[in-house]
C-alpha positions in Angstrom: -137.1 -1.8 83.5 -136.7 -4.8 81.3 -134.1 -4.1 78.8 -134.2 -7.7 77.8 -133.7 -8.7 81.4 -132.9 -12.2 82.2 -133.6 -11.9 85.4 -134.9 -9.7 88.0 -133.4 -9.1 91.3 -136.0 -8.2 94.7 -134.9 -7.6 98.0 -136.9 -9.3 100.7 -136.5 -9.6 104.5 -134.3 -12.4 104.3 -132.3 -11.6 101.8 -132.0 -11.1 97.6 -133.9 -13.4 95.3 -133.3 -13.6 92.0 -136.6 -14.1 89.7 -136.1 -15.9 86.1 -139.5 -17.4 85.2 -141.6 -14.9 83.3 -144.8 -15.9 84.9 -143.1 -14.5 88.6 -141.5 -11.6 86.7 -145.1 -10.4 85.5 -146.4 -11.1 88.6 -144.0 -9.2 90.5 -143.9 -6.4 87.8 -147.7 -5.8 87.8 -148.1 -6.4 92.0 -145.5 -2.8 91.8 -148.4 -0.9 90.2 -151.4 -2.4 92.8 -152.6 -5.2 94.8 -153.9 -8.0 92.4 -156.8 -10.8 92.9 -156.2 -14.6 92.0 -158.5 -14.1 89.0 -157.2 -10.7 88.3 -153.7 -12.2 87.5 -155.3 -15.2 85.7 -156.8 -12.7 83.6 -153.5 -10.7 83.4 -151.3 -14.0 82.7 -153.8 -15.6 80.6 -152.5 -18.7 83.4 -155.0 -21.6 84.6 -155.5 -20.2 88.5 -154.3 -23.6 89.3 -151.1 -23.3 87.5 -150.7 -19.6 89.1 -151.4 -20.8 92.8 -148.5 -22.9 92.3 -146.4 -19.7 91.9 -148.2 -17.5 94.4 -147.4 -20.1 97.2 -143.3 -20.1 96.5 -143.4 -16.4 96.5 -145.4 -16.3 99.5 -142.8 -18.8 101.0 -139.9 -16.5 99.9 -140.8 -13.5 101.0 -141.8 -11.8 97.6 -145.7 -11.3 98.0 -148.5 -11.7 100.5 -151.8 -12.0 101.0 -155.0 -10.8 102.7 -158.9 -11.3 102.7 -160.8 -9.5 100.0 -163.0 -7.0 102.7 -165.8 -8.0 100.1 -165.6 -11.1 99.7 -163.8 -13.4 102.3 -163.5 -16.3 100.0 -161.0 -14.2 98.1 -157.6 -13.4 98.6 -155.7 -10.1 97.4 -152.3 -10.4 96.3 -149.7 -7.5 97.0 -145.7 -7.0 96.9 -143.9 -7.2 100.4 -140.5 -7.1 98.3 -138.7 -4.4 97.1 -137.7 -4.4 92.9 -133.5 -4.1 93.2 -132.8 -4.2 89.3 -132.2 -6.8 86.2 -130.0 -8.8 84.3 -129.3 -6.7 81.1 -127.1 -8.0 78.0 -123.7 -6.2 78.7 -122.2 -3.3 77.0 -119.1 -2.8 75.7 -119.7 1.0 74.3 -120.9 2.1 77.6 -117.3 1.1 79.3 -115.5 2.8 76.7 -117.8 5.7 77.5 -116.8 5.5 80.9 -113.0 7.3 79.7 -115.0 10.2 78.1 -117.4 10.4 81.3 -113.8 11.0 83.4 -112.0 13.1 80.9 -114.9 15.9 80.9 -115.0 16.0 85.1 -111.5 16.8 85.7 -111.2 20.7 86.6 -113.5 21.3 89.7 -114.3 19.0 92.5 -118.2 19.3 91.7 -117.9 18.0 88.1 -115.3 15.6 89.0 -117.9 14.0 91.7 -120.7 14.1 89.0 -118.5 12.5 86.3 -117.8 9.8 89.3 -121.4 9.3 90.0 -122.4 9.4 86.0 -119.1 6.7 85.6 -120.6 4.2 88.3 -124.2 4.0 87.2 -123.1 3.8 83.5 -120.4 0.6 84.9 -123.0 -1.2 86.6 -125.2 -1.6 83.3 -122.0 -2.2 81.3 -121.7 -5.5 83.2 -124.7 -6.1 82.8 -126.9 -4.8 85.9 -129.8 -2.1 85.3 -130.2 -0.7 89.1 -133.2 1.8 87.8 -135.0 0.7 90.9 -132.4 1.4 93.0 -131.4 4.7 92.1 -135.2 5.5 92.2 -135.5 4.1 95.7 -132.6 6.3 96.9 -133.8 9.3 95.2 -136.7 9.2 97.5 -135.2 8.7 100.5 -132.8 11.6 99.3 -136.1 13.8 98.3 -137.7 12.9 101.6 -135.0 14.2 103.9 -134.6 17.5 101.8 -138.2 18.2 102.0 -137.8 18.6 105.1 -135.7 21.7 104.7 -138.4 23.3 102.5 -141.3 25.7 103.9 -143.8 25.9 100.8 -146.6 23.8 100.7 -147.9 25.1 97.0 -146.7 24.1 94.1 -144.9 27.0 92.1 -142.8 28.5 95.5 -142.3 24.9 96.2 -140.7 25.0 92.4 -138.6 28.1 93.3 -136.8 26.4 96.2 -135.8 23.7 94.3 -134.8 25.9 91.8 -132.6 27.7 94.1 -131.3 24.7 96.2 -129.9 23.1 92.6 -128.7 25.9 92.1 -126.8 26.5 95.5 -125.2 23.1 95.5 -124.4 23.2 91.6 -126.7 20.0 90.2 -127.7 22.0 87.8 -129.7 24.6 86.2 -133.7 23.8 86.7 -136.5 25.5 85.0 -140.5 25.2 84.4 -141.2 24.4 81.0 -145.3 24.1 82.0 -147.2 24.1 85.5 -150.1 22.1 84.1 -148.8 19.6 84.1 -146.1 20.1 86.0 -143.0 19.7 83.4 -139.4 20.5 84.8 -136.1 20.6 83.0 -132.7 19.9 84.3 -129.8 21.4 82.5 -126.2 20.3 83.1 -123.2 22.4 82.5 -121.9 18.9 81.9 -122.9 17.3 78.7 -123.9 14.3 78.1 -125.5 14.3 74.6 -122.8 12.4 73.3 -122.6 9.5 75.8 -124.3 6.2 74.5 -128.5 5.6 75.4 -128.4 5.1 78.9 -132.3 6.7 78.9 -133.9 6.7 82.5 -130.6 5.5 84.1 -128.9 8.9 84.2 -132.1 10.6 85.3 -133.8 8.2 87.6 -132.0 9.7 90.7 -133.4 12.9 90.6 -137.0 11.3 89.0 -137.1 9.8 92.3 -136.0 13.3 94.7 -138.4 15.3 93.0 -141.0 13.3 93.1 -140.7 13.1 97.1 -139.9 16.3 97.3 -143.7 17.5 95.7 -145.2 14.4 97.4 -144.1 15.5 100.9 -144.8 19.1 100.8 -147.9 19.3 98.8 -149.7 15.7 99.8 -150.2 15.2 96.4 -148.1 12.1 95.2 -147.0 13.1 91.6 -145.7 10.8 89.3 -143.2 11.0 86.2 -145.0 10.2 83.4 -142.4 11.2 80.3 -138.7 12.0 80.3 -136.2 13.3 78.2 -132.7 11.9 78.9 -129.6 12.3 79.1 -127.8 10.2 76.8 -130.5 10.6 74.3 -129.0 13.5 72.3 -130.1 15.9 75.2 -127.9 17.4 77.7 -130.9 18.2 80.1 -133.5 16.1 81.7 -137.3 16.8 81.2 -139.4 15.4 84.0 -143.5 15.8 83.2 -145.3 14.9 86.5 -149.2 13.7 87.0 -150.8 13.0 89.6 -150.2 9.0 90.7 -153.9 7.4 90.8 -154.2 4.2 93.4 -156.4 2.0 93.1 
């Protein structure tokens, strides 16, 4: 998510807060992955816990992280995020707004590649002023994936695959197909190519990173996880998704 990030951007109940110290950032970053002990992010930091109650208490005050009693040991407080990540500060990009003319030349001729150039033009323009929105677009995909599953009847993984074969297929987002079950590894091909846009990684596959992985979580109760991607923008015109299962601890 970093991309050289100058800051980071969380959404909390009153509001947006931007986050520029780098001790908050890795706090913040590392509270995403699982709920964290004073002396667990001492050790993480490499902080005095003195310096890093300092820091816990403004974030607790803003709305970024809370706190509860450690069920083993009541003298011990467990840290975990009550924020949502929005995105980052990235240097801006002057070949991604020039790519933005190309992105708008290829949609024109049907109204479904004219909308996909318009979505592909957007994301791309928000990092080109310098705003990566990868947790965003993530976010949304799995509010999008969420409501879809419900529209799905298989509960097992490969029909589960063939009805989301068939709905991308039926509302043209592209052509999928299994490139392995174990682990699952799904491809995305687009008639629309993208190979020559500049490296724009995750950004241009994070929305449907974030469906299918809501998708399989809903119907199959077992939260899957991306765990490597090919990209468009990265000399591919396709998406590889390879999912695992997501361990909590």
């Amino acid at each position: 998510m970093k991309k050289g990030a100058a800051l980071d951007v969380y959404s909390t109940s009153s509001g947006l807060k931007q986050i520029s110290n780098p001790v908050r950032q890795k706090i913040l970053s590392e509270l995403q992955r699982r709920d964290l002990s004073l002396s667990e992010i001492a050790q993480m930091t490499g902080k005095a816990q003195s310096t890093l109650s300092v820091h816990l208490d403004k974030m607790v005050k803003e709305g970024l992280v809370a706190s509860r009693d450690d069920p083993a040991d009541n003298r011990r407080k467990i840290f975990y995020l009550v924020s949502k990540p929005v995105g980052s500060s990235v240097v801006p990009r002057e070949d991604l707004t020039k790519a933005i003319s190309s992105i708008i030349d290829k949609s024109v001729g049907s109204p479904s590649s004219f909308l996909k150039g318009e979505l592909r033009a957007l994301v791309i323009g928000v990092e080109a002023i310098g705003l990566n929105m990868d947790p965003v677009l993530k976010d949304v995909g799995k509010h999008i994936g969420t409501q879809l599953a419900k529209h799905m009847r298989s509960t097992e993984i490969k029909p589960l695959v063939d009805e989301v074969k068939e709905f991308f297929a039926r509302h043209e987002l592209g052509e999928l197909s299994v490139y392995s079950l174990v682990p699952l590894t799904l491809i995305i091909k687009d008639d629309y190519d993208c190979s020559d846009i500049p490296d724009v990684a995750r950004t241009l596959c994070i929305l449907n990173e974030g469906i299918l992985e809501a998708i399989f979580d809903a119907k199959t109760g077992v939260p899957l996880g991306v765990t490597q991607m090919e990209c468009f923008g990265t000399k591919y015109n396709f998406c590889k998704f390879v999912f695992e299962p997501t361990l909590y601890d």
